[in-house]
Structure formats: C-alpha cells, structure tokens
C-alpha positions in Angstrom: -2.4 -148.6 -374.1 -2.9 -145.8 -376.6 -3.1 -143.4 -373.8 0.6 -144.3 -372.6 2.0 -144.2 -376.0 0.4 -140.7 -376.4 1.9 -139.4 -372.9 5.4 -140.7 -374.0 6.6 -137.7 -375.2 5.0 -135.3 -373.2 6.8 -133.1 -370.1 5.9 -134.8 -366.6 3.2 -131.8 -366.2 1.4 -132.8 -369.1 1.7 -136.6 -368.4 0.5 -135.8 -364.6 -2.6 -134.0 -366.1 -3.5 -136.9 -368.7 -3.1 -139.6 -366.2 -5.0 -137.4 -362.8 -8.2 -136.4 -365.6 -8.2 -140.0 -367.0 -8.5 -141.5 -363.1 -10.6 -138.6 -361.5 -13.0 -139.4 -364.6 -12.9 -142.8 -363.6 -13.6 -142.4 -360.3 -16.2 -139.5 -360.5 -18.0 -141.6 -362.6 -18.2 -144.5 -360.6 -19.0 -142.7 -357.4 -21.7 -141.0 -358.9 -23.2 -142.6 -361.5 -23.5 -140.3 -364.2 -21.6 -138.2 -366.8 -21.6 -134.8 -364.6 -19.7 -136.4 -361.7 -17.2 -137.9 -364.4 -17.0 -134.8 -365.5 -16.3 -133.1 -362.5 -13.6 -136.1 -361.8 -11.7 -135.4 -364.7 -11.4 -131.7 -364.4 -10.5 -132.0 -360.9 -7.9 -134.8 -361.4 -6.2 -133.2 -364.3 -5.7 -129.9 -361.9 -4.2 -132.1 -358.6 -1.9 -134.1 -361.6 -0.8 -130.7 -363.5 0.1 -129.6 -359.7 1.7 -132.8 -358.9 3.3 -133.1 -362.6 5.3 -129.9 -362.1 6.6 -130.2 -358.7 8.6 -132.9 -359.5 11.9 -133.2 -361.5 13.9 -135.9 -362.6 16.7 -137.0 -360.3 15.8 -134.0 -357.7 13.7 -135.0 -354.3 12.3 -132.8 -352.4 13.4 -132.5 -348.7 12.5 -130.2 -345.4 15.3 -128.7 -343.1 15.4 -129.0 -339.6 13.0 -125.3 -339.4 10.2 -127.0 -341.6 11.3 -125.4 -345.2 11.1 -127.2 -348.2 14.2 -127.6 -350.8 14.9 -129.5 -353.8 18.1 -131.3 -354.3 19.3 -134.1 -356.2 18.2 -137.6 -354.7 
C-alpha cells in the first residue's frame, strides 16, 4: 500500500518502472529461488515498465493504418 501512495505522484514512466521492477523481482525470485534471479527480475521488469510507461499517454491510443504504421490519436 505504501508503494501505491509513493507512485501517486509520479509520471506514468516512472510508475511503469516501480510497478515492472517490484513484479519482475517477484517473479525472478520465485522462479529461481534466490536473491540473484530477483535481482535480475527487477532490473529487467523496471526496463520492459519504463518502455511500456512511456508509450502510453492519457486519453491517446495507439492505432495501425491500413499499410501496418503505428499512430497515436485520441481514444
């Protein structure tokens, strides 16, 4: 609960990389046992949820065109 009142105020990159480090911790540790793998989790889940964090914007989806091109426009 802490964690969510700590991401409140933080840009949707930011709160992608909090949440994706938190879970791939989670994960990493659980699949492998130890603290390296949960370590390993966490730096690659707070990469994929900075990536994932920034390509999306409030109100704006993102579509493909008819040729396979991506654009952004309001949802």
């Amino acid at each position: 609960m802490a964690m969510i009142g700590a991401l409140a105020s933080c840009t949707a990159t930011e709160r992608g990389a909090g949440v994706g480090a938190a879970t791939g911790a989670v994960v990493g540790g659980v699949v492998t046992g130890d603290v390296g793998g949960a370590a390993v989790g966490a730096v690659v889940g707070g990469a994929a949820g900075a990536l994932i964090g920034h390509a999306s914007r409030d109100g704006y989806c993102v579509y493909r065109d008819r040729h396979g091109r991506r654009y952004e426009a309001r949802c």
